[in-house]
N, C-alpha and C positions, 0 to 999 in steps of 0.2 A: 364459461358455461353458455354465456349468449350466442358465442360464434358455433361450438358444439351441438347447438341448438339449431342453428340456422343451418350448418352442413347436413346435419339430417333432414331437413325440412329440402334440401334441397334436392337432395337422393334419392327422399321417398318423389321427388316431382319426377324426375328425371327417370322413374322405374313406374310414372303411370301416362295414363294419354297417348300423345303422341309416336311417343317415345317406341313402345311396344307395339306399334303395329307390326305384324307379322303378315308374309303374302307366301303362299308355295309359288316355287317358280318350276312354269314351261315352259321354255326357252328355247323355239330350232332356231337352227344357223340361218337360215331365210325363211320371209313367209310368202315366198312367191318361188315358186320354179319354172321356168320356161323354156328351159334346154335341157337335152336329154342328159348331155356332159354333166350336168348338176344337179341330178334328181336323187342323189345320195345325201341325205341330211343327215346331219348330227342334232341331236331334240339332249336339252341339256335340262335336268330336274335338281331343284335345290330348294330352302327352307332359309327364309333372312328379314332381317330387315333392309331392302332392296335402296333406299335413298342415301344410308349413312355407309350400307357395305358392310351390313354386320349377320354375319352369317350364324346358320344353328344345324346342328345333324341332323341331316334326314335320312330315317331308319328305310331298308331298302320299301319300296313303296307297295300297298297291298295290291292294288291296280294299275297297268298301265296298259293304255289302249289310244288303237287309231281308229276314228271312225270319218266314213265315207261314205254317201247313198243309202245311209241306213244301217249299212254295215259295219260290225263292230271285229275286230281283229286285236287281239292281246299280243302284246311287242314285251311282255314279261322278260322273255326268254333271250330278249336283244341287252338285257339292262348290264353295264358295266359300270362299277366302281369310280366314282371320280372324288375331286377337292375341288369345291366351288369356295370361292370365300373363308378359305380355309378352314372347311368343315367339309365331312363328308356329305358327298353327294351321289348322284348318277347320270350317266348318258347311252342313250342307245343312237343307235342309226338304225336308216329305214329309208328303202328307194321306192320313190315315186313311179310307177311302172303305168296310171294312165291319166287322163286326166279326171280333175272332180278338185273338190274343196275337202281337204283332211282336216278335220280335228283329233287333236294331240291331247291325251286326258288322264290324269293322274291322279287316285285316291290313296292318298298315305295313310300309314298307322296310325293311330291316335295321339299328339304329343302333348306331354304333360307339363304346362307353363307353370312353375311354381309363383309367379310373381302376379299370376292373374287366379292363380286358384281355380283351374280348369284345367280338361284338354280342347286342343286344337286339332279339329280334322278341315282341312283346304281340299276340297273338290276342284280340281286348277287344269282349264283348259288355254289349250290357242292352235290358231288356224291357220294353214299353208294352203293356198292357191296352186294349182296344175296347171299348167298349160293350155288357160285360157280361160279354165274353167271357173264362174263363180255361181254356181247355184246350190241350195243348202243351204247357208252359213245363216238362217235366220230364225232354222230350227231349231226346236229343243231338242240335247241328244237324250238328255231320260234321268241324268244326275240325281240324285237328292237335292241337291240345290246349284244353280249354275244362275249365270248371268248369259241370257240370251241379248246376241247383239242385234241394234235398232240400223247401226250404220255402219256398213261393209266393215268385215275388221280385218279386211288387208286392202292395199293399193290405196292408204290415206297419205295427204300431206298431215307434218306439223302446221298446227292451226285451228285445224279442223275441229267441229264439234262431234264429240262421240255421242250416241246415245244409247241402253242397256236398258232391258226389263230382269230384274229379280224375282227367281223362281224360288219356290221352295215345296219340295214333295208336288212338284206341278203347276203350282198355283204362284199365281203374283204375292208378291211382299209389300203390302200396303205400308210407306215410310220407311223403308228397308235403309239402314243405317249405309253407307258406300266409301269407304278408303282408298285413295289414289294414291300410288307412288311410284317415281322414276327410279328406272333400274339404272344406276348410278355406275356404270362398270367399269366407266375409264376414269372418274373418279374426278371431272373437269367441273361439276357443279358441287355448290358449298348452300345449304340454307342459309337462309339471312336469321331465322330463328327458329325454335322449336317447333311454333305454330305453323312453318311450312314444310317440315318433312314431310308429313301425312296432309293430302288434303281432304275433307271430309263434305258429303254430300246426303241429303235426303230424296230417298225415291218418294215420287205421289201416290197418291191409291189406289193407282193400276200399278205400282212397282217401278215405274221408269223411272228413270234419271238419265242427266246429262253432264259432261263435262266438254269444255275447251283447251284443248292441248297445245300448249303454250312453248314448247321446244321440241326438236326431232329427239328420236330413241324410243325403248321400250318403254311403255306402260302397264302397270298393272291396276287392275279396278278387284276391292275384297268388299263384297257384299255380306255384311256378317249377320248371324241369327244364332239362337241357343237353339237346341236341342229340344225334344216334349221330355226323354227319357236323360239317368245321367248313368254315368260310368265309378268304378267303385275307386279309390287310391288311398293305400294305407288304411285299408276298415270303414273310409267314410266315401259316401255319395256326392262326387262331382259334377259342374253342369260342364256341358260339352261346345263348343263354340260350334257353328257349320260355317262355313265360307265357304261362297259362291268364288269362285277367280279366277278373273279373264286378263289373259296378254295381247296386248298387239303392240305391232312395230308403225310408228308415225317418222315420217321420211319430209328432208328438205327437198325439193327441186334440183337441178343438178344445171349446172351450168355448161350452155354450150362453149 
């Protein structure tokens, strides 16, 4: 009975915290372009937990958009079927035809985590550079809630300190809760413990925060907040997660 006891005690751990971080992912194939021969990206969208490689179906997304200069262009119509993590996912492609700084932005359906007793909607952006271009990238594009970058969020090394303001409906998030996680893709890093899947951070009373990027690859930063209103499931009233989520790619030096 003791050990029956303990396996559950250990199941319920393992199904809270850490554990269930979830991030959407917006994933192009570069986030730099510099040659015209490569201005054809593949932008790859999926729903996981990105450190362990534990992937979750992502229903096809209510929004998808590129914005540039202000301008906002829906790539809806570009989206094609994929398997990320062996769950359904999507990818479009999309050519870079001038220069500017694109942001890639994705608003999905609503998904309904039974294990946290919500839904989850990820507001999930990231940025490609043009051909030379970096000007933009420090604006809000208009989100419900996004993470505005402090520090360029391309041409970083691994190393580097990021820094992010948490918006929400426009406004700063005083204390905004912030989850970090490495997108694990090739599968070469192992946590030492549960407590380092997800790293976790508090914004101050303007909403910023920072983190130190401790290896090259993607990162994702999930700035979470509830909802004012809730959504209805099975007759009763759910609260709704928002998450703000930014990607970017941190790069080693390359040897001559």
């Amino acid at each position: 009975m003791r050990k029956l006891c303990l396996a559950a005690l250990l199941s319920l751990f393992a199904c809270s915290g850490q554990v269930l971080a979830h991030f959407g992912m917006v994933i192009p194939s570069t986030p730099v372009v510099e040659d015209q021969d490569d201005a054809t990206i593949t932008v790859e969208l999926s729903f996981s937990h990105p450190m362990e490689m534990n992937g979750m179906p992502l229903a096809r997304p209510k929004v998808v958009q590129v914005v540039v200069d202000g301008r906002t262009e829906d790539i809806d119509a570009a989206l094609q079927a994929a398997s990320i993590m062996e769950h359904d996912a999507w990818k479009a492609q999309y050519t870079v035809r001038r220069p500017g700084v694109y942001a890639f932005v994705m608003e999905p359906e609503p998904y309904w985590e039974p294990a946290e007793d919500c839904f989850i909607i990820h507001y999930t952006k990231s940025y490609v550079a043009a051909f030379g271009e970096e000007e933009g990238w420090d604006e809000p594009i208009g989100l419900k809630t996004e993470i505005v970058p402090l520090t360029r969020p391309f041409g970083n090394y691994a190393g580097n300190l990021f820094q992010g303001r948490v918006l929400l409906d426009g406004e700063p998030v005083p204390g905004a809760e912030v989850e970090v996680e490495y997108y694990n893709r090739d599968g070469v890093y192992a946590a030492p413990n549960e407590y380092m899947v997800t790293q976790v951070i508090k914004a101050d009373e303007n909403g910023v925060f920072a983190y130190g990027i401790p290896f090259a690859g993607w990162w994702g930063f999930a700035a979470l907040n509830t909802a004012d209103g809730k959504m209805p499931h099975e007759g009763e009233a759910k609260d709704v997660e928002l998450g703000a989520v930014l990607w970017m790619e941190f790069v080693s030096p390359v040897l001559k």
